[in-house]
N, CA, C and O of each residue as an XYZ file, in Angstrom:
644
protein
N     -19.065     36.161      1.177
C     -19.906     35.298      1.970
C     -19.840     33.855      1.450
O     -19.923     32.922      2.249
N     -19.674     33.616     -0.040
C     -19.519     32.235     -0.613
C     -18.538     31.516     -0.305
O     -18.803     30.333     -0.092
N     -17.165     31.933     -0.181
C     -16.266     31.676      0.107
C     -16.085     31.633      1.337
O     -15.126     30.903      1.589
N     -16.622     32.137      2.378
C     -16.699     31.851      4.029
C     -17.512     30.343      4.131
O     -17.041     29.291      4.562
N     -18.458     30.510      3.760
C     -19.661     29.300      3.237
C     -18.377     27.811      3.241
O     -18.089     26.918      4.038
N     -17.975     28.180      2.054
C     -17.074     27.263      1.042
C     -15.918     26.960      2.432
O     -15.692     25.928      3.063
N     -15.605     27.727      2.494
C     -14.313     27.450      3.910
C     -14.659     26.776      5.352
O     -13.860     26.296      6.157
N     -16.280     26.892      5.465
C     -16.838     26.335      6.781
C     -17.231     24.553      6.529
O     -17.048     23.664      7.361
N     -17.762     24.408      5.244
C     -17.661     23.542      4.850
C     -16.648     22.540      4.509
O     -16.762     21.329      4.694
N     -15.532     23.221      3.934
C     -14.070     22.074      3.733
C     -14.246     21.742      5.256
O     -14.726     20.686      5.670
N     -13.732     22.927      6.152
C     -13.348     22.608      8.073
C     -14.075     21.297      8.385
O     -13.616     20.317      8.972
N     -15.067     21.440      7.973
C     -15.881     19.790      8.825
C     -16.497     18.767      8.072
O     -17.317     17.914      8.411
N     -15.672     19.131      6.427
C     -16.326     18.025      5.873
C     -14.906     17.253      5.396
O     -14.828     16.182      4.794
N     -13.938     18.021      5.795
C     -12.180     17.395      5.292
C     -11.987     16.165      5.248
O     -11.904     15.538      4.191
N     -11.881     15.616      6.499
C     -11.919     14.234      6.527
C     -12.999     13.198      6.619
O     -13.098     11.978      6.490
N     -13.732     14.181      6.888
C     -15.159     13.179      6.366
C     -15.194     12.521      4.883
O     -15.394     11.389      4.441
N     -15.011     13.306      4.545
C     -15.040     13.548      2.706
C     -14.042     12.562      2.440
O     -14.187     11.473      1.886
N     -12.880     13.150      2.966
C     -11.549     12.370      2.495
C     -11.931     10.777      2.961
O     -11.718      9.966      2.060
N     -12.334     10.338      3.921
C     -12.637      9.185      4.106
C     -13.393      8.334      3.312
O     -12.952      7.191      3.189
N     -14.559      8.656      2.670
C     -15.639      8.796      1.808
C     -14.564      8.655      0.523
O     -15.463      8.042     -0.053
N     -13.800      8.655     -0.161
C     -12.934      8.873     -1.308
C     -12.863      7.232     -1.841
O     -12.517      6.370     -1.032
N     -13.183      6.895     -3.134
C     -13.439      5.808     -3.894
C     -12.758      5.187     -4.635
O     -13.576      4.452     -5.187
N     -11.848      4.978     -5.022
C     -10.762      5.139     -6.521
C     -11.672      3.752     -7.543
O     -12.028      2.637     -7.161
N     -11.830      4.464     -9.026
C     -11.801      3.732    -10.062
C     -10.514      3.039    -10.612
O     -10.513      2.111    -11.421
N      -9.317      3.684    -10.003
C      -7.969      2.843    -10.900
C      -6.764      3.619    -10.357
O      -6.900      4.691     -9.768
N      -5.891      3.190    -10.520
C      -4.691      3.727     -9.893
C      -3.677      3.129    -11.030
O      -3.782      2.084    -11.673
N      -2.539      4.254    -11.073
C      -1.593      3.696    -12.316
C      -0.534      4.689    -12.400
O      -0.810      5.837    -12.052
N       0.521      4.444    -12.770
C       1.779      4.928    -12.887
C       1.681      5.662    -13.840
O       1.142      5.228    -14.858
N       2.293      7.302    -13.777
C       2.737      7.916    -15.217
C       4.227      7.929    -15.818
O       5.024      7.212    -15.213
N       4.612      8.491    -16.688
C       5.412      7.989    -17.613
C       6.633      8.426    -16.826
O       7.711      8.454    -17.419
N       6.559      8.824    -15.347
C       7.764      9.593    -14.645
C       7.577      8.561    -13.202
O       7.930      8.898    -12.071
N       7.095      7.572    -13.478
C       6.912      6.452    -12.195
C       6.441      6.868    -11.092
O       7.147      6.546    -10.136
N       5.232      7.647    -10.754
C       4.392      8.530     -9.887
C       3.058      7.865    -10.139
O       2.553      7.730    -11.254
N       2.519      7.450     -8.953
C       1.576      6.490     -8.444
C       0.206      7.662     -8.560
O       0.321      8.788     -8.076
N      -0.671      7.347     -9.047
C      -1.664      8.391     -9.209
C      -3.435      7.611     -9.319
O      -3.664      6.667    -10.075
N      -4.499      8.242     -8.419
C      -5.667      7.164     -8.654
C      -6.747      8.055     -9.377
O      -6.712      9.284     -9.319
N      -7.721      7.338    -10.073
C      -8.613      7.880    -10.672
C      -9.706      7.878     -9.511
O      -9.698      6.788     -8.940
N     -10.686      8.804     -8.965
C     -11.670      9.332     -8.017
C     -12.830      8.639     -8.432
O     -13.106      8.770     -9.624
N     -13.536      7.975     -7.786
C     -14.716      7.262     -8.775
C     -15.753      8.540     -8.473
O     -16.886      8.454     -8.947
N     -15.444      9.552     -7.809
C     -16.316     10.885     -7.776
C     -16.261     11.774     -9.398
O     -17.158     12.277    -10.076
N     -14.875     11.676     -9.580
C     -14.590     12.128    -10.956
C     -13.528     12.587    -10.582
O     -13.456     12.985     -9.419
N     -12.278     12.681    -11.526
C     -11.029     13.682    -10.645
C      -9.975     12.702    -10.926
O     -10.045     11.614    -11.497
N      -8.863     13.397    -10.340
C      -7.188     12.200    -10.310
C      -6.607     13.170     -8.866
O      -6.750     14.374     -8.651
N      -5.929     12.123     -8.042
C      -5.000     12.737     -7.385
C      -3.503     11.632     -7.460
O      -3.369     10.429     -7.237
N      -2.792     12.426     -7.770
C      -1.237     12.056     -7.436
C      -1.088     11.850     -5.981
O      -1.556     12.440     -5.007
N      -0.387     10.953     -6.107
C       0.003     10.128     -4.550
C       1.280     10.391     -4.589
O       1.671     10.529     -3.430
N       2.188     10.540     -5.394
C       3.525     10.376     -5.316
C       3.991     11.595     -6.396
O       3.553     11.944     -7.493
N       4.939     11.999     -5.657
C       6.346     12.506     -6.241
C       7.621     12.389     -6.521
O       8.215     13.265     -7.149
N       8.239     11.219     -6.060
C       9.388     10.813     -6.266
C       9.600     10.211     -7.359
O      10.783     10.252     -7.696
N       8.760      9.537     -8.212
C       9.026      8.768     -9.147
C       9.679      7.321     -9.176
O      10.234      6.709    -10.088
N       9.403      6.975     -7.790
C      10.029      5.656     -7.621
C       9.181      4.608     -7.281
O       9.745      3.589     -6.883
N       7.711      4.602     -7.350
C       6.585      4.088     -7.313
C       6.393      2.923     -8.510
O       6.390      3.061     -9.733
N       6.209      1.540     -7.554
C       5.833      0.575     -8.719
C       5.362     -0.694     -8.343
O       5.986     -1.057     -7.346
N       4.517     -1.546     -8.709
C       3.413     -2.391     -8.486
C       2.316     -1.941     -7.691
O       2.180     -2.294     -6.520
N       1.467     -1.115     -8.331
C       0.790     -0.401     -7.551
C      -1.060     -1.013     -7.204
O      -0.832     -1.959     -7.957
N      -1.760     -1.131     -6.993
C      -2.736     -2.208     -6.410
C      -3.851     -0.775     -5.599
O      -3.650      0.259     -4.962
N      -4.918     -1.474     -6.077
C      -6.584     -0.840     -5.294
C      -6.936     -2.021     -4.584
O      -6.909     -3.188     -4.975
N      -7.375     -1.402     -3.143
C      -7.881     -3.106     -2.186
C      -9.592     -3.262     -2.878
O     -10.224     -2.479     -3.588
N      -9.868     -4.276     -2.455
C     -11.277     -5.011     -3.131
C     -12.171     -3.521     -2.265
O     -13.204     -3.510     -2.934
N     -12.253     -2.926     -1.737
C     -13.204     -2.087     -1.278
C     -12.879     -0.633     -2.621
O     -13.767     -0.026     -3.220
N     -11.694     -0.463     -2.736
C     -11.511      0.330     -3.885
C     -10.930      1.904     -2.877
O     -10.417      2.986     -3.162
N     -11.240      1.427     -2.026
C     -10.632      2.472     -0.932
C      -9.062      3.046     -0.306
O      -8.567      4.104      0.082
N      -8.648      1.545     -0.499
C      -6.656      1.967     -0.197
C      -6.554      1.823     -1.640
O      -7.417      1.385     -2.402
N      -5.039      2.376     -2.003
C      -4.327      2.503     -2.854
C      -2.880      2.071     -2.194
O      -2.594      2.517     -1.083
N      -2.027      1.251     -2.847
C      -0.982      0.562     -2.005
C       0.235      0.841     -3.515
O      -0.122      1.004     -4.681
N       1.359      0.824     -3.108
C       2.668      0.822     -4.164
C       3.947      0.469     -3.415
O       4.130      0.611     -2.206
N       4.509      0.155     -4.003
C       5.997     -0.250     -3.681
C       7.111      0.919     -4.217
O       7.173      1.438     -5.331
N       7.913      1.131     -3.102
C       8.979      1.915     -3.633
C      10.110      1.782     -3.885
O      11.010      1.846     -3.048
N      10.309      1.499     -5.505
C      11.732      1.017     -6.001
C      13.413      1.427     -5.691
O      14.046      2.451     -5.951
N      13.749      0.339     -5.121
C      15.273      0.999     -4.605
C      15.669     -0.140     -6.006
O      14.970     -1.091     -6.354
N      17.279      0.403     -6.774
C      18.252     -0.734     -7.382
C      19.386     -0.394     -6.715
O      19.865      0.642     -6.254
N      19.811     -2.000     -6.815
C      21.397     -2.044     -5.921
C      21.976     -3.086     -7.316
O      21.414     -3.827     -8.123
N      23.280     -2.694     -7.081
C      24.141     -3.700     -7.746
C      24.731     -5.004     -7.141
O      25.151     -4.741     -6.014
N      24.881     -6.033     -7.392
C      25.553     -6.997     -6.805
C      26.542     -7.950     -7.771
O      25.981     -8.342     -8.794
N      27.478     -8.238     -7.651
C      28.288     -8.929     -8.582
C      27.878     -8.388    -10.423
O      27.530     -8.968    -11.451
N      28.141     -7.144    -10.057
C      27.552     -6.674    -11.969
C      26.152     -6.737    -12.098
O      25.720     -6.023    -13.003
N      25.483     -7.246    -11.595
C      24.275     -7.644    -11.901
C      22.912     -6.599    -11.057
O      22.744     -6.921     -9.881
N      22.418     -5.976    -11.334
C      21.225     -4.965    -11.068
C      19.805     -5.314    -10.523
O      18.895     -5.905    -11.104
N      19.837     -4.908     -9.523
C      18.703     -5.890     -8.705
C      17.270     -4.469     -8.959
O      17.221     -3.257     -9.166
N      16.742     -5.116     -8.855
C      15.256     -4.093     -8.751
C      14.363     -4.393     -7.512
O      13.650     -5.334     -7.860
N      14.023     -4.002     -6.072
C      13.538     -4.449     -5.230
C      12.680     -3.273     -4.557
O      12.335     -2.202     -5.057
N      12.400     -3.868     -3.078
C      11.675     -2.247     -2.677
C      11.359     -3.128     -1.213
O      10.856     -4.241     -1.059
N      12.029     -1.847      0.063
C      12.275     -2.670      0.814
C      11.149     -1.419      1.993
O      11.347     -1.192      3.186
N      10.115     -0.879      1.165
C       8.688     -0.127      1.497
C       7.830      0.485      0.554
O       7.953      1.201     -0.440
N       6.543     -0.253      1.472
C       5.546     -0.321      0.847
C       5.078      0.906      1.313
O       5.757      1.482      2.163
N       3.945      1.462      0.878
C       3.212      2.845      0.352
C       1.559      2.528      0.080
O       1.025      1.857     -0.803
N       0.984      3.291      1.206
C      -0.082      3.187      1.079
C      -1.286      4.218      1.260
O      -1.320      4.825      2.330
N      -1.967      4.392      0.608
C      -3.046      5.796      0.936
C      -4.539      5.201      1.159
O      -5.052      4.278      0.527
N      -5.211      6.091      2.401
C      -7.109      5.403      2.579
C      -7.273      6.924      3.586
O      -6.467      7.316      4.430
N      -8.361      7.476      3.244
C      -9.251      7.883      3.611
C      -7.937      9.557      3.937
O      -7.884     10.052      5.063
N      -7.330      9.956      3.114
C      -6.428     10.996      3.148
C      -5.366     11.026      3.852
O      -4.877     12.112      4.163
N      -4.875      9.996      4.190
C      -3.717      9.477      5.252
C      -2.786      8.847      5.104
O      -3.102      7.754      5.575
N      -1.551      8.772      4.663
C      -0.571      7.883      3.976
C      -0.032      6.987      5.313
O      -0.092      7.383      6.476
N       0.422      5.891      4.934
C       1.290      4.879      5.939
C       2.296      3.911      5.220
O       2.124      3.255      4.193
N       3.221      3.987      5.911
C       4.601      3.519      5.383
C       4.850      2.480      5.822
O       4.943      2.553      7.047
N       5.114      0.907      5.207
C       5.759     -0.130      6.299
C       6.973     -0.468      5.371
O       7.035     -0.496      4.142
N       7.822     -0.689      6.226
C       9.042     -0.871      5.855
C       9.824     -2.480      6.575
O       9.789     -2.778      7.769
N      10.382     -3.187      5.633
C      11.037     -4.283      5.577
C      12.507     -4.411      5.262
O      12.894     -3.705      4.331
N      13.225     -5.029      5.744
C      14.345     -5.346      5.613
C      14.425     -7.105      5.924
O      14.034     -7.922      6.758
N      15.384     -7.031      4.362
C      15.888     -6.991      3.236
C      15.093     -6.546      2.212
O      15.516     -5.453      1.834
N      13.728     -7.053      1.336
C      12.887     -6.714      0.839
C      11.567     -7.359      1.041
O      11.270     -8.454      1.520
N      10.733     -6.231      0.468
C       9.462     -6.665      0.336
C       9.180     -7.282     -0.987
O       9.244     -6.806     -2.121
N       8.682     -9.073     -0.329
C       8.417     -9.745     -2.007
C       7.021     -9.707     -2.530
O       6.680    -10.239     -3.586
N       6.373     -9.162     -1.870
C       5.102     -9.259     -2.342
C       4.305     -8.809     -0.912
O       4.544     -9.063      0.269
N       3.221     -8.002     -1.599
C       2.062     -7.619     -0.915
C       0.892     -7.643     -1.268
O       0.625     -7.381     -2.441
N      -0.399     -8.053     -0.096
C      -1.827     -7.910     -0.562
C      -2.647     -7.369      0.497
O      -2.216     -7.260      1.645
N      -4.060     -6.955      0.084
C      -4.627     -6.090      1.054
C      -5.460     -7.067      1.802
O      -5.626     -7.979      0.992
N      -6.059     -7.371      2.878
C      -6.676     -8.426      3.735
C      -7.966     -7.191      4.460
O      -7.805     -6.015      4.788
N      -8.735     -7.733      4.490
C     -10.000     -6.791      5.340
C     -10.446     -5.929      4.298
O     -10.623     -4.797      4.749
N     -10.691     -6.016      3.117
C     -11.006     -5.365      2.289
C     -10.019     -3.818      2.137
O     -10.389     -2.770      1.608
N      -9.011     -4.041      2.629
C      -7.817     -2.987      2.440
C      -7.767     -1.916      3.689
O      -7.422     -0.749      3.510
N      -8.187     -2.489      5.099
C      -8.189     -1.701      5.846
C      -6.698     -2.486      6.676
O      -5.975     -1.889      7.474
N      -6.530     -3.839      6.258
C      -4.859     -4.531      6.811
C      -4.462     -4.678      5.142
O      -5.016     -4.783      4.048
N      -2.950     -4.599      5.823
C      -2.013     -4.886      4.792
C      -1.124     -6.219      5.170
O      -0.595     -6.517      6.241
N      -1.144     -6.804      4.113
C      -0.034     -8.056      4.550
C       1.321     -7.803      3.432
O       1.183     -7.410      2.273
N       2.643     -8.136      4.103
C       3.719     -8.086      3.620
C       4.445     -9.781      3.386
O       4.293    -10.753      4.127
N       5.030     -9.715      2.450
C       6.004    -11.087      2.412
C       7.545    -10.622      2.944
O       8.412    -10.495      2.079
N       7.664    -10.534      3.434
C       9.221     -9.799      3.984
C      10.551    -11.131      3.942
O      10.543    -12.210      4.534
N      11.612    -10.555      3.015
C      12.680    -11.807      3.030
C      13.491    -11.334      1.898
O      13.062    -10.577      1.028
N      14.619    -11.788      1.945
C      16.080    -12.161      0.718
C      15.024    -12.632     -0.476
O      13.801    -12.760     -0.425
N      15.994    -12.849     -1.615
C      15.588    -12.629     -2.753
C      15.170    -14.464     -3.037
O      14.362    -15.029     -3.774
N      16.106    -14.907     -2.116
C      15.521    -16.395     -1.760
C      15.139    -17.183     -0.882
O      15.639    -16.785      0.171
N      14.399    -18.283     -0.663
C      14.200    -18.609      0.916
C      13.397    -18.315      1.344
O      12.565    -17.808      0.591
N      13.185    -18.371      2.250
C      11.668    -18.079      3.825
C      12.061    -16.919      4.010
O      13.197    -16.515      3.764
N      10.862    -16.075      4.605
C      10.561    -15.188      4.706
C      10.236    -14.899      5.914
O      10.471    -15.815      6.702
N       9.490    -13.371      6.648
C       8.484    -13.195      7.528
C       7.280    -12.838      7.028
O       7.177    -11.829      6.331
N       6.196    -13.644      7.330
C       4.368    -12.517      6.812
C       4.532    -11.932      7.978
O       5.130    -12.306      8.988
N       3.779    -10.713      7.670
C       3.476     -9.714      8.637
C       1.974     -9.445      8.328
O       1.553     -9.890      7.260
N       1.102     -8.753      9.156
C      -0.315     -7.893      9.059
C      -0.241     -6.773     10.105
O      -0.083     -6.746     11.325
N      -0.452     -5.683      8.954
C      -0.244     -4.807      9.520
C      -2.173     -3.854      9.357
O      -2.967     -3.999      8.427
N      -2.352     -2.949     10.653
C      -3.636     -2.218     10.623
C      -3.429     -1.203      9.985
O      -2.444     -0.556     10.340
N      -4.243     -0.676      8.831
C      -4.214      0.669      7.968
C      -4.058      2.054      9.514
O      -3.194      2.871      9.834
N      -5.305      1.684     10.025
C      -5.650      2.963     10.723
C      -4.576      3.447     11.834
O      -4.328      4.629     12.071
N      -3.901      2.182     12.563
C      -3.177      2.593     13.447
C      -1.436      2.538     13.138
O      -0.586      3.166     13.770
N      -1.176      1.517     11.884
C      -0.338      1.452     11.337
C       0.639      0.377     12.278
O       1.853      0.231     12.135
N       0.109     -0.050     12.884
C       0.735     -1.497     13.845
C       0.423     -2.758     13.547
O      -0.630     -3.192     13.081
N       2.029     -3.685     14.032
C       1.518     -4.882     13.294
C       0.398     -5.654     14.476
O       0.465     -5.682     15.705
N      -0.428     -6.132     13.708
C      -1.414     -7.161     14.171
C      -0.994     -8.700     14.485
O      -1.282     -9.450     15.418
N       0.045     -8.910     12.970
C       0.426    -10.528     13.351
C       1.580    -10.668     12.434
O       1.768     -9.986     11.426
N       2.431    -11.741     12.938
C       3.981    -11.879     12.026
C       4.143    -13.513     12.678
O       3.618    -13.953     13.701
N       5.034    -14.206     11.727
C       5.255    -15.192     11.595
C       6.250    -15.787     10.787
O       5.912    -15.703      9.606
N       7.438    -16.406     10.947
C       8.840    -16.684     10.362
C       7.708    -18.163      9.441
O       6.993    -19.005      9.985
N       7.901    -18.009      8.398
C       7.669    -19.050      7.431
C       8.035    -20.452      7.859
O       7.205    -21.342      8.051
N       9.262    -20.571      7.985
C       9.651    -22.054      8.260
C       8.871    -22.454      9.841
O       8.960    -23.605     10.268
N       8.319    -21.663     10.416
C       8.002    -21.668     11.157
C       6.352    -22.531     11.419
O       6.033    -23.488     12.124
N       5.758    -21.846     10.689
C       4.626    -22.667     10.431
C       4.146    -23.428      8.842
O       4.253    -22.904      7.733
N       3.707    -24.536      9.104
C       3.525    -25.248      7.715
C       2.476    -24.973      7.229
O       1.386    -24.983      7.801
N       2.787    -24.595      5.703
C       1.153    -23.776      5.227
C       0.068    -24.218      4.814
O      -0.597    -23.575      4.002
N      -0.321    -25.395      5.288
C      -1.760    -26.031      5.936
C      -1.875    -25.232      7.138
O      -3.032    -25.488      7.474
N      -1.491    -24.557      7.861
C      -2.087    -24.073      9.223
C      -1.223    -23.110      9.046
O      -0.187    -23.487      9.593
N      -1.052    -21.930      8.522
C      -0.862    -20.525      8.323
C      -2.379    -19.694      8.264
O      -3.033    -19.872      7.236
N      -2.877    -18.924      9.175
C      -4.052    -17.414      9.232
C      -4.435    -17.458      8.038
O      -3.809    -18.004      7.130
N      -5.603    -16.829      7.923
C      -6.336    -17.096      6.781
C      -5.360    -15.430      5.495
O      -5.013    -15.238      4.329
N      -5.382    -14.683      6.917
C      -4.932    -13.366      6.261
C      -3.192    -13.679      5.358
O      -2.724    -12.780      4.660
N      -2.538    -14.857      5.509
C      -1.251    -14.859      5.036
C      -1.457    -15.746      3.809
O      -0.448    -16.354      3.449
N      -2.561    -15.935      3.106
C      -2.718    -16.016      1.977
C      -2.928    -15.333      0.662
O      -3.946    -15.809      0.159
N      -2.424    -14.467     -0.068
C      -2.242    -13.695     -0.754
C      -3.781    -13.966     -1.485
O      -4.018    -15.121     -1.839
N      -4.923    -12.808     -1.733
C      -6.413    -13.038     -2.317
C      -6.438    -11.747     -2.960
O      -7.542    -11.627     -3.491
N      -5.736    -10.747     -3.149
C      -5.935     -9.428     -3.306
C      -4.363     -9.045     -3.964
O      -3.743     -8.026     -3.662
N      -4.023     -9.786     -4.640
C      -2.307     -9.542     -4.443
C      -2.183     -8.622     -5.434
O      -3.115     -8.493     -6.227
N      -0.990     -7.814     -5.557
C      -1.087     -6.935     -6.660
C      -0.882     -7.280     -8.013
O      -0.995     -6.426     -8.892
């Protein structure tokens, strides 16, 4: 009977709950696997690949965001980049992906948008804002494009990792 109890309860409290989920800290283990501390008490691993790195809690403490390390070689020389970002809120992962790379990311809306710096290793870029929940972009903009006195408030990096 406890365990029926226990099973009726996960059914309708799953994502409730999961939504409700807090993180005290998030941090890489010694096998490059993105993992957050529960401010309920607890750890959950986010990752298994081991290719997880610059990893970031939004100001609400609610997303958990990481980058996933690709290396390429170029003229001898070993690049370290990551051309998708990785993100977890309320038990739901979402993936945005950039090409060439992603130079940097921060969380905007208290981590319910994500903003990307998208571009070559030099030069202008694209910002993007993207929505956690629906996983679509909201807003994008070619750098040279606008002068950053009058760039969105959201394409200012305040949360950066």
């Amino acid at each position: 009977m406890r365990s029926v109890l226990l099973l009726v309860l996960f059914m309708f409290c799953g994502d409730a709950c999961a939504k409700a989920e807090t993180f005290s800290n998030i941090f890489l283990d010694r096998k490059s696997n993105a993992h957050v501390s529960l401010a309920q008490g607890g750890e959950r691993r986010l990752t298994t690949n081991g290719r997880a790195m610059n990893v970031a809690l939004s100001g609400d403490r609610r997303t958990a965001a990481w980058l996933v390390r690709e290396t390429w070689e170029l003229d001898g020389q070993r690049h370290v980049t990551a051309d998708t970002l990785m993100a977890y809120r309320g038990g739901r992962y979402r993936r945005i992906k950039c090409s060439p790379f992603i130079r940097s990311y921060w969380f905007w809306n208290g981590g319910k948008q994500l903003a990307i710096d998208c571009g070559g290793l030099h030069f202008a870029g694209t910002l993007s804002l993207y929505d956690f929940a629906t996983g679509k972009l909201i807003d994008s903009f070619s750098q040279p494009d606008i002068p950053e006195g009058e760039r969105p408030a959201w394409s200012k990096p305040t949360e950066e990792y």
